[in-house]
DOTOR-833039 format. One record per residue: residue number from 1; residue in three letters; chain; x, y, z of N, C-alpha, C in turn. Coordinates in nm, 2 decimals, decimal comma. Last residue first. Layout:
// residues N
[NUM "ALA" "A" [X Y Z] [X Y Z] [X Y Z]]
...
// end
This chain:
// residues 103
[103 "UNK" "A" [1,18 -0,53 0,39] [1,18 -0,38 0,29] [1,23 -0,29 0,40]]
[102 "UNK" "A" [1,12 -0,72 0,58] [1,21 -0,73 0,43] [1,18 -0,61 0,29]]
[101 "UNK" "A" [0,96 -0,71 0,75] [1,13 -0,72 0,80] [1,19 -0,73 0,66]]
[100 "UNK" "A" [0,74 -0,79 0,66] [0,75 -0,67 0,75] [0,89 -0,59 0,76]]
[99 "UNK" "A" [0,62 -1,01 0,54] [0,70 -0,93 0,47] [0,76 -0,80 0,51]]
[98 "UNK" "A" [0,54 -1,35 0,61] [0,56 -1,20 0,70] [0,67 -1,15 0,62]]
[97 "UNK" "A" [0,30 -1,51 0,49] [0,40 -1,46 0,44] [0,46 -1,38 0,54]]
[96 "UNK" "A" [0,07 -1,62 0,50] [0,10 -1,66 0,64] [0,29 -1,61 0,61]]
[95 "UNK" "A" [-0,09 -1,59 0,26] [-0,09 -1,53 0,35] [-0,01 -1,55 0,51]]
[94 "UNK" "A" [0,18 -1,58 0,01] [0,11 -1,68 0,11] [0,06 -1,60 0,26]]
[93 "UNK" "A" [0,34 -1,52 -0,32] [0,30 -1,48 -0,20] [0,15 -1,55 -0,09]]
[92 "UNK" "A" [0,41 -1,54 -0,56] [0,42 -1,65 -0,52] [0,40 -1,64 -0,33]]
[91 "UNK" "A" [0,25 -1,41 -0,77] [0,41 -1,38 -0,74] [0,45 -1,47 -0,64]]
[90 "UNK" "A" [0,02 -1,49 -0,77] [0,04 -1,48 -0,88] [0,23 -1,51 -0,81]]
[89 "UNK" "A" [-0,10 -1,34 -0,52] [-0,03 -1,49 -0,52] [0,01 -1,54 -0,68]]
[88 "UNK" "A" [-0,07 -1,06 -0,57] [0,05 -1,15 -0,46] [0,05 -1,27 -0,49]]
[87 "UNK" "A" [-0,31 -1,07 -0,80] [-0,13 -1,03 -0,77] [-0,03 -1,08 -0,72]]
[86 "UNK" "A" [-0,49 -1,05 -0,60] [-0,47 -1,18 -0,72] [-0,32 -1,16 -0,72]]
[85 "UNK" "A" [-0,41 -0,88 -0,38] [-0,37 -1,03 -0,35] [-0,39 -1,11 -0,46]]
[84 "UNK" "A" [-0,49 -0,69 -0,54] [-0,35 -0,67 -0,48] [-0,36 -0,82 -0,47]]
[83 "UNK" "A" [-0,78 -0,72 -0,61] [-0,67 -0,77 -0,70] [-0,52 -0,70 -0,68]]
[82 "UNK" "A" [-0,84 -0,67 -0,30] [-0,86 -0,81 -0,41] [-0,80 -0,82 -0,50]]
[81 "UNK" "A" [-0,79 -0,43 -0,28] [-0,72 -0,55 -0,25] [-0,77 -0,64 -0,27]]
[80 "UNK" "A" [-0,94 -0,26 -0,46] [-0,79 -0,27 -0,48] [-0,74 -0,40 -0,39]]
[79 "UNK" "A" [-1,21 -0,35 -0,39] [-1,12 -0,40 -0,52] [-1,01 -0,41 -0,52]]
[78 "UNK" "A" [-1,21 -0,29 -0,10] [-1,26 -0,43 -0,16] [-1,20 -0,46 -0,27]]
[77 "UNK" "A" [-1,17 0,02 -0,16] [-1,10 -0,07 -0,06] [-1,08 -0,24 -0,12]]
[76 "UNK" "A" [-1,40 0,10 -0,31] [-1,29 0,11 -0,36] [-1,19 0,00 -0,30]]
[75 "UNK" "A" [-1,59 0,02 -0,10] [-1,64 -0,05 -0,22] [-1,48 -0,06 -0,32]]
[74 "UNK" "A" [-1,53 0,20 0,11] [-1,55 0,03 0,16] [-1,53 -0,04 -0,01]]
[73 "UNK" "A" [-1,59 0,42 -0,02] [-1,43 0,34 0,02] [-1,44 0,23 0,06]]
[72 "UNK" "A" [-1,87 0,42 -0,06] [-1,82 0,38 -0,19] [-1,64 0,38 -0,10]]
[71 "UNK" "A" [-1,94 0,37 0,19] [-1,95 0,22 0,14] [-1,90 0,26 0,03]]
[70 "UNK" "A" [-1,75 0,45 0,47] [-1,85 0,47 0,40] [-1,82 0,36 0,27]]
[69 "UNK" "A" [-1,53 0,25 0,72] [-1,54 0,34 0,61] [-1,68 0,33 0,50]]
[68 "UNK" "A" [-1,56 0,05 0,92] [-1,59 0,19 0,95] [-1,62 0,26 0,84]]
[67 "UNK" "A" [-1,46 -0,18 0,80] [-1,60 -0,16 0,87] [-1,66 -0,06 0,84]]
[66 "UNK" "A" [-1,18 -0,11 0,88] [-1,20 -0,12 0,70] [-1,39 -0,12 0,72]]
[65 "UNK" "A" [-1,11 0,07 1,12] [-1,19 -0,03 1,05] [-1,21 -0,02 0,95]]
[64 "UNK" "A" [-0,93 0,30 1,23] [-0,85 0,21 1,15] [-0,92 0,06 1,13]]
[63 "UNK" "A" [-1,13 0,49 1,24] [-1,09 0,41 1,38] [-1,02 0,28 1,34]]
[62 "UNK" "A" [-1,17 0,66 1,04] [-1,27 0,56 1,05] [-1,19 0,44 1,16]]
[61 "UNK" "A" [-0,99 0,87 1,08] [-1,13 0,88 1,11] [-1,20 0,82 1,03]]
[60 "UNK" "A" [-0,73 0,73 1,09] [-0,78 0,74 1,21] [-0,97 0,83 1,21]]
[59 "UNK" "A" [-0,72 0,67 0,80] [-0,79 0,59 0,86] [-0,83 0,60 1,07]]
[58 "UNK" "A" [-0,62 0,96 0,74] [-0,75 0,91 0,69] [-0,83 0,82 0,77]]
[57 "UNK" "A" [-0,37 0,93 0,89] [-0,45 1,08 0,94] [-0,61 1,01 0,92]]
[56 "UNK" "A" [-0,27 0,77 0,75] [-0,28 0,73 0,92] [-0,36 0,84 0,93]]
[55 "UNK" "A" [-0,21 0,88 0,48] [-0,31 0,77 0,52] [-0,34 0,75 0,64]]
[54 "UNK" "A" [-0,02 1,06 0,58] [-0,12 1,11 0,54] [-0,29 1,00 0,53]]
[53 "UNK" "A" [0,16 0,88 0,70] [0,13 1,00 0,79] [0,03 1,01 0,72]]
[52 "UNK" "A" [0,28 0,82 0,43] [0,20 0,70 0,51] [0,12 0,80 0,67]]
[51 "UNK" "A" [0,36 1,03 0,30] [0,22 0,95 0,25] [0,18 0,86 0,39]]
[50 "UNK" "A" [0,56 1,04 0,44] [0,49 1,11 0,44] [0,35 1,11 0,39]]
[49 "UNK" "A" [0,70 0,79 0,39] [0,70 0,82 0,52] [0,55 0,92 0,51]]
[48 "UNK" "A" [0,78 0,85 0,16] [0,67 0,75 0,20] [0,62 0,78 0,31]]
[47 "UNK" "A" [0,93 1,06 0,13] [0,80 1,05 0,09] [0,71 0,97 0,13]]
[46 "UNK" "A" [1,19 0,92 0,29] [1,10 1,03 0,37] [0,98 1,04 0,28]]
[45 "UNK" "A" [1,23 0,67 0,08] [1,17 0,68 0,24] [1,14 0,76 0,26]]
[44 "UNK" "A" [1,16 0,78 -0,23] [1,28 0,79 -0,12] [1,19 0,76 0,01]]
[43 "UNK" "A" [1,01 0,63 -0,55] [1,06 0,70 -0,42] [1,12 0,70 -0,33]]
[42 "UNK" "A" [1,04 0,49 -0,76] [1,14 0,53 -0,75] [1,20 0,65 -0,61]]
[41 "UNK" "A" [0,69 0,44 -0,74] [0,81 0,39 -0,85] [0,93 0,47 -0,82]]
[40 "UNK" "A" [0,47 0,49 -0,68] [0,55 0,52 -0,61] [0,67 0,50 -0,64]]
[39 "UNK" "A" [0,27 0,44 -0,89] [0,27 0,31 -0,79] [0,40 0,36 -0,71]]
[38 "UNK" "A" [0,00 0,60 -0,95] [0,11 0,62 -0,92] [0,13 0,48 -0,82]]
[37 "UNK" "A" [-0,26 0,51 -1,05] [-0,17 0,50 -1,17] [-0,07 0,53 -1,06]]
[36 "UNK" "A" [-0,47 0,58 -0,84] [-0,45 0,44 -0,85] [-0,33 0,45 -0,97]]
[35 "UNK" "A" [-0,34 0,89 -0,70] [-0,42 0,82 -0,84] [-0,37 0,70 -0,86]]
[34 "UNK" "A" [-0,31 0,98 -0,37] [-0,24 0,96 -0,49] [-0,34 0,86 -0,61]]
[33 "UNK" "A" [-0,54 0,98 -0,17] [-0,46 1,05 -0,16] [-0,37 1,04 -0,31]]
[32 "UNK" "A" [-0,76 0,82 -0,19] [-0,73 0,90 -0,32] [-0,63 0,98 -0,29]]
[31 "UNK" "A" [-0,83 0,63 -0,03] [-0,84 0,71 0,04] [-0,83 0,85 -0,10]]
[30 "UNK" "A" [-0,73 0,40 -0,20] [-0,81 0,39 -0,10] [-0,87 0,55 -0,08]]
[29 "UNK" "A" [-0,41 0,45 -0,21] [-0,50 0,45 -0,35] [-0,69 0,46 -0,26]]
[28 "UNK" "A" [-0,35 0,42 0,04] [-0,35 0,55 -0,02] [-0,46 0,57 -0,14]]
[27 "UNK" "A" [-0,38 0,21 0,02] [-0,46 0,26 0,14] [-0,44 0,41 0,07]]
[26 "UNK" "A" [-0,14 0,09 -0,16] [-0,28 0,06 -0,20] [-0,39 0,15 -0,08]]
[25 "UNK" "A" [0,06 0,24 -0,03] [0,03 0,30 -0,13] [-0,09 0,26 -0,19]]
[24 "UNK" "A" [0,10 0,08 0,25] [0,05 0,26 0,29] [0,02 0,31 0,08]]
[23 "UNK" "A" [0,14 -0,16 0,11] [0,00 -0,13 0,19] [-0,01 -0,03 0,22]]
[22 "UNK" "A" [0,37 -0,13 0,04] [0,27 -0,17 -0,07] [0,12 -0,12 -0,01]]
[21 "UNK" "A" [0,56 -0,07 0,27] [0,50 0,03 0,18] [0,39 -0,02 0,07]]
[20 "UNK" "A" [0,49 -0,35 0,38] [0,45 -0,26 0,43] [0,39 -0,14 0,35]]
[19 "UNK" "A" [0,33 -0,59 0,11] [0,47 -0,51 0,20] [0,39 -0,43 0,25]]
[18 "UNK" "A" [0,31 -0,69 -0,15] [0,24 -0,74 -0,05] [0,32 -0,71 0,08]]
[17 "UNK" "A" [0,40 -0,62 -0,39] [0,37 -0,51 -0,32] [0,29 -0,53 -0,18]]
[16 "UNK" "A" [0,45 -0,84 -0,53] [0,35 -0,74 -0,61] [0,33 -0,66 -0,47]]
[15 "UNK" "A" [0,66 -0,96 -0,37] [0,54 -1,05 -0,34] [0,44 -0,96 -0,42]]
[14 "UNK" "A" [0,80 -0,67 -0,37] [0,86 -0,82 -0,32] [0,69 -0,86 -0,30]]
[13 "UNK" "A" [0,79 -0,46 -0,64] [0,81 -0,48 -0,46] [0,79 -0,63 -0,50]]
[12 "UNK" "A" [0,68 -0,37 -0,84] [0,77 -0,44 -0,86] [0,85 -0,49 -0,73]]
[11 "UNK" "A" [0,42 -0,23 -0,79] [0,40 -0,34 -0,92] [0,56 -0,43 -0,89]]
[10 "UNK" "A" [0,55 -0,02 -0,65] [0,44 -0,14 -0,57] [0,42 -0,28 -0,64]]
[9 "UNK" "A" [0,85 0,04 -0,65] [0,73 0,07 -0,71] [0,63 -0,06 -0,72]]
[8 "UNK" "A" [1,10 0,01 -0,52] [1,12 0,00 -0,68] [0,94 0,01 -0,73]]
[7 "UNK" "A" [1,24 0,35 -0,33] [1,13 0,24 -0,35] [1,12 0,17 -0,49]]
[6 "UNK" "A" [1,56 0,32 -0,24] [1,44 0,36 -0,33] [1,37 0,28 -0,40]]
[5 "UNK" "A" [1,81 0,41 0,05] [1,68 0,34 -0,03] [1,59 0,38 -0,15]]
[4 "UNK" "A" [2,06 0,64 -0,04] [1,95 0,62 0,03] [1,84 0,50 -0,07]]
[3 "UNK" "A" [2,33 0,59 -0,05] [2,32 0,49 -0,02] [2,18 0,47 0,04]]
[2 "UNK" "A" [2,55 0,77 -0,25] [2,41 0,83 -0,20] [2,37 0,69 -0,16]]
[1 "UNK" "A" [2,87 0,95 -0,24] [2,78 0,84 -0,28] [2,66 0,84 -0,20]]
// end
C-alpha cells in the first residue's frame, strides 16, 4: 500500500492554493518554469520538491525581491498573485491565515 502524499492541485489546495506548495507553483508560473495551465494536480512531494529547487535557483538571481525582478516578471508576478488572493479570499482565506503546517 502506497501512503505517499498527492498534491490535489493549486485550484483545489486549502484556501485556492494559499500554501506553501501553492506558492512554489504560482513562482513557478512566474518564472515560466511550468505553463500557467499546469496547476500540479496529482503530484508527489519529490516533484515538488524539485520545482521548488528550480524556482529557489530563479529567485536567487533576483535576491528573493519581488523588487528585483525585471519589469515584464515584475508585471507576470503582480497578476498571478492578485488573482491568487481574489481566489483565497473567495475560499475564505485571511491574510493573517498561517497555512504552513497544513499541507
Amino acid at each position: 500500500m502506497n501512503n505517499e502524499y498527492i498534491y490535489p492541485g493549486v485550484l483545489d489546495d486549502l484556501f485556492a492554493g494559499m500554501t506553501g506548495p501553492g506558492k512554489i507553483i504560482r513562482d513557478a508560473w512566474v518564472f515560466e518554469i511550468i505553463p500557467e495551465t499546469e496547476t500540479c494536480k496529482g503530484w508527489t512531494v519529490q516533484r515538488l520538491d524539485v520545482l521548488n529547487h528550480q524556482v529557489n535557483d530563479e529567485w536567487d538571481k533576483y535576491s528573493s525581491m519581488v523588487s528585483n525582478l525585471p519589469p515584464e516578471l515584475f508585471e507576470r508576478h503582480q497578476r498571478i498573485y492578485s488573482e491568487a488572493v481574489k481566489l483565497a479570499k473567495k475560499a475564505g482565506w485571511t491574510a493573517d491565515i498561517d497555512t504552513e503546517d497544513e499541507n
